[in-house]
C-alpha positions in Angstrom: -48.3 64.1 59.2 -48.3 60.6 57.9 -47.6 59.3 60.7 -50.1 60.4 62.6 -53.1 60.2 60.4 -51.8 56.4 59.9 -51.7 56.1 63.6 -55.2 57.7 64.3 -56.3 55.6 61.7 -55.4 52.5 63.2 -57.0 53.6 66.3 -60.6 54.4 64.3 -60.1 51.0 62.2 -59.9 53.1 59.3 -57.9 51.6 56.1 -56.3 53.8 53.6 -55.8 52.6 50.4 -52.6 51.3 49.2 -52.3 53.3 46.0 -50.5 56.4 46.0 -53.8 58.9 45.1 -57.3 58.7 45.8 -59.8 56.3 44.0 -63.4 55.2 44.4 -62.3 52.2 46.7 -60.4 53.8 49.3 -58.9 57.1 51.5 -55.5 57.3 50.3 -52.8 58.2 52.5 -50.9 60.6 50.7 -54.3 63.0 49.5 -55.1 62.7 53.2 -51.8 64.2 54.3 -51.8 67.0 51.5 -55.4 67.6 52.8 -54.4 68.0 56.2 -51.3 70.6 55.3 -53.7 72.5 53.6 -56.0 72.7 56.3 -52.6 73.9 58.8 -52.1 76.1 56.3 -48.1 74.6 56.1 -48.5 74.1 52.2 -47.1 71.0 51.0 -46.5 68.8 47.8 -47.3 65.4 47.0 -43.8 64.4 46.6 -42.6 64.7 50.0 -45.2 62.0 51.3 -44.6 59.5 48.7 -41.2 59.3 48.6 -41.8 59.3 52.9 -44.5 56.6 53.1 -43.2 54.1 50.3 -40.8 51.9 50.4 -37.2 51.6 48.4 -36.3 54.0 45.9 -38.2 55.2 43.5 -39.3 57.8 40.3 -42.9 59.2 41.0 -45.1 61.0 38.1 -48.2 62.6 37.2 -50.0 63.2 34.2 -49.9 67.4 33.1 -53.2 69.1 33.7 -54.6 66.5 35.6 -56.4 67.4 38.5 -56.9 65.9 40.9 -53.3 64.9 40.9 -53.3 61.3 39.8 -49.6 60.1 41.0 -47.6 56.8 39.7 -44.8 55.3 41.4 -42.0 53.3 39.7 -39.8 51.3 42.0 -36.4 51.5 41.0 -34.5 48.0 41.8 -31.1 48.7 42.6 -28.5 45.9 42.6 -27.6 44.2 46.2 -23.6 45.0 46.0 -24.8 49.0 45.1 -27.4 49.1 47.6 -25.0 47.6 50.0 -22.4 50.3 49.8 -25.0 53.4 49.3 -25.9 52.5 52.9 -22.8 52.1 54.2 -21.9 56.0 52.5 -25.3 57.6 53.4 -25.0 60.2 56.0 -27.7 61.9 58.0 -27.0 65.3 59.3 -28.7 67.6 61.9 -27.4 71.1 61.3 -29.3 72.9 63.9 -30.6 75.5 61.2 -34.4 75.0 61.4 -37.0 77.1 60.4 -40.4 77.4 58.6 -40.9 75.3 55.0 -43.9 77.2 54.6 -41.9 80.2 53.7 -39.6 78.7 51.7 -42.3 77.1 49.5 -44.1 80.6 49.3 -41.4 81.7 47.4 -40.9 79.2 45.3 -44.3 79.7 44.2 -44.4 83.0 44.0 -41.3 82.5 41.8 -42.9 80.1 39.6 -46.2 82.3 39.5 -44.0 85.1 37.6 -42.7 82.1 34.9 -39.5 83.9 34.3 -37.0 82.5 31.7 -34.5 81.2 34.4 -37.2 79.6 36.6 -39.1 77.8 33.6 -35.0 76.1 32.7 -34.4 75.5 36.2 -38.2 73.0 36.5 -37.5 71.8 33.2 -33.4 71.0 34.6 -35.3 69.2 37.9 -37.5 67.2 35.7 -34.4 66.2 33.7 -32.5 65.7 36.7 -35.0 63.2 38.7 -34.9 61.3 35.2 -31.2 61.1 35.1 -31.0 60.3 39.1 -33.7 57.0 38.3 -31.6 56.0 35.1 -27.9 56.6 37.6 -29.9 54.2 40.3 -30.9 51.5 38.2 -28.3 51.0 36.5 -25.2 51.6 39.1 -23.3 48.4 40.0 -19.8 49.8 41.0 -18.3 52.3 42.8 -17.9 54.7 39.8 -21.7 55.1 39.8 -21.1 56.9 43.3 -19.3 60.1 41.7 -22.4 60.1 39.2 -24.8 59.7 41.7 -23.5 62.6 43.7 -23.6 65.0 41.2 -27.0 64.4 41.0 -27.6 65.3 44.3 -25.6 67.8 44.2 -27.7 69.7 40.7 -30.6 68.6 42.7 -29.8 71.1 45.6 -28.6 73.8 43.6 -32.0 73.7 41.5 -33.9 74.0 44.6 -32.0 76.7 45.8 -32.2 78.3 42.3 -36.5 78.0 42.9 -36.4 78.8 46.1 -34.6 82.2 45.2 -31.4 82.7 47.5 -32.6 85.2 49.6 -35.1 83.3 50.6 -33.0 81.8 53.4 -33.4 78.2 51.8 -29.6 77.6 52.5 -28.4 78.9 55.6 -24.8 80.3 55.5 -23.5 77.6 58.0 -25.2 74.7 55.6 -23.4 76.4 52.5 -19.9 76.8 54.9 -20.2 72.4 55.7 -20.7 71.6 52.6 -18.1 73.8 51.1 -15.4 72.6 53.5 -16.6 68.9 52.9 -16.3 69.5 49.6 -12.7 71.0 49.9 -11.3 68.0 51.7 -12.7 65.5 49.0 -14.4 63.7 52.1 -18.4 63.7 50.1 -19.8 63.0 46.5 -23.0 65.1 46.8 -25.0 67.0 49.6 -28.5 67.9 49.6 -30.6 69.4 52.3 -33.5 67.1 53.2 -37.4 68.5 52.0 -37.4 71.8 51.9 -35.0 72.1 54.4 -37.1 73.1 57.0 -36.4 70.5 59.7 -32.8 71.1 59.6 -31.7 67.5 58.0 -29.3 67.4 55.5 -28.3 64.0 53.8 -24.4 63.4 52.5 -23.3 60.7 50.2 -19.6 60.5 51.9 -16.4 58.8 49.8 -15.7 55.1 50.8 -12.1 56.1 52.6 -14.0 58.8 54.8 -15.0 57.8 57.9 -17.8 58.9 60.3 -15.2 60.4 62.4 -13.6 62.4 59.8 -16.9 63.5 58.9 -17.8 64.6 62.6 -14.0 66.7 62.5 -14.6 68.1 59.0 -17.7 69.7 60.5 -16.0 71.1 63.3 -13.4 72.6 61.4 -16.1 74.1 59.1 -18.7 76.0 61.3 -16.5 76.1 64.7 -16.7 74.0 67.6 -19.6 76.2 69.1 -21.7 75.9 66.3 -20.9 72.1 65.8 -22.3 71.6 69.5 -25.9 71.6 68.0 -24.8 69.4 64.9 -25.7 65.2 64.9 -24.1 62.8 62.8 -26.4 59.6 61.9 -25.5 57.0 59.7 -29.1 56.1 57.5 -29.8 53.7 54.2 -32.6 53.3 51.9 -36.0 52.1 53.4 -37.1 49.1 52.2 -40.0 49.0 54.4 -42.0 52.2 54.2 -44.3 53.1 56.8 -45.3 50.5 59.1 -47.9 51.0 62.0 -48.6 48.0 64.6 -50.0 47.6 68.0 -48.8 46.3 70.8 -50.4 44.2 74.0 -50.7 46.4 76.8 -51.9 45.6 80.4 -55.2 48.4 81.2 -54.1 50.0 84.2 -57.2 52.2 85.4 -60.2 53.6 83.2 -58.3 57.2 83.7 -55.3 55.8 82.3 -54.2 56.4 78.6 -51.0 54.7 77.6 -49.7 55.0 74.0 -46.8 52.5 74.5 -48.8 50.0 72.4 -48.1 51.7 69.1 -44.8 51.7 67.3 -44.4 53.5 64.4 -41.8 52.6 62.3 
């Protein structure tokens, strides 16, 4: 959604504002986007597009009973060596296993509506959790860090499953099979799925003496070839960039003609 409302805006001429929540001198970006899942009735946190849309990591925050959300980001510089090898261990999965956030997050809420013991710890254990993940990034330099910084992403996933409520479908049995078996052969730190994992993405921080390969076999081995046939291994790293919207010369063909080659999104 980000992407297109920055792309239509482009079109238009509109400029959002740069800050993270709306203010009196500007749209911003991320308010437009949680407008516009409202509106599709999809649901949707703030979260999701800031951590999206911005570049680099990063620890975002809000003020309690504050509403309208007013959101601050803290960029979290990590050192070059550290940075270096995250990307070379971050893996991007494609498990096949899609199916509707929306769902997913009406549990969650429903869950967090009946303020249960258990559900109040687990929010309390994220909060905890995203402060411990910031303090692991900023101050890793070595390869020890990554064992650290796995089990961080490892509570992470387990506390969303925890909101979600585990009949709530938020891990499918092949995801909790992969990561399991991964787990088994000593080839990852930490996996979480990506978002709510609605879109099917799952991120892995893999050890240094695994390779891509082994990574593509281990998942083989773990869900069956058949299975495996609608699984896509990517290598990824942290983006340093954010969201970046240009356009491009392009030669008018015919008054009927509409050709969207001239903008890139990256």
């Amino acid at each position: 959604a980000g992407c297109v409302l920055s792309s239509m805006a482009k079109c238009m001429g509109i400029r959002f504002d740069s800050s993270p929540t709306a203010n009196k001198n500007g749209l911003s970006l991320v308010q437009s986007v949680l407008a516009l899942e409202q509106m599709l009735s999809t649901g949707g946190g703030h979260q999701d597009q800031v951590n999206g849309l911005f570049p680099g990591a990063k620890l975002v925050h809000c003020q309690p009973l504050e509403f309208p959300l007013c959101l601050s980001i803290d960029s979290i510089q990590l050192d070059e060596k550290f940075e270096e090898e995250l990307n070379d261990n971050l893996i991007l999965v494609f498990t096949g296993r899609t199916r509707l956030a929306k769902n997913i997050l009406q549990s969650c809420l429903r869950r967090w509506a009946m303020r249960t013991p258990a559900i109040v710890e687990n929010l309390k254990g994220l909060i905890d959790n995203a402060l411990a993940a910031a303090k692991t990034l900023s101050s890793a330099f070595s390869s020890s860090s990554m064992d650290q910084l796995g089990r961080v992403i490892d509570t992470y996933w387990q506390q969303k499953v925890v909101m979600a409520g585990e009949d709530s479908g938020v891990e499918p049995d092949l995801c909790s099979r992969l990561i399991r078996e991964l787990k088994e052969r000593k080839a990852i730190h930490g996996a979480s799925l990506c978002g709510a994992g609605g879109g099917g993405f799952m991120v892995l921080l893999k050890c240094a003496h695994v390779t891509m390969t082994q990574i593509e076999s281990s998942i083989n081995d773990a869900i069956g070839s058949e299975d495996a046939r609608g699984c896509k291994v990517y290598s990824c790293s942290i983006g340093n960039e954010g969201l970046h919207v240009s356009t491009l010369p392009v030669e008018v063909v015919g008054d009927d003609s509409f050709d969207v080659a001239w903008l890139r999104i990256r």
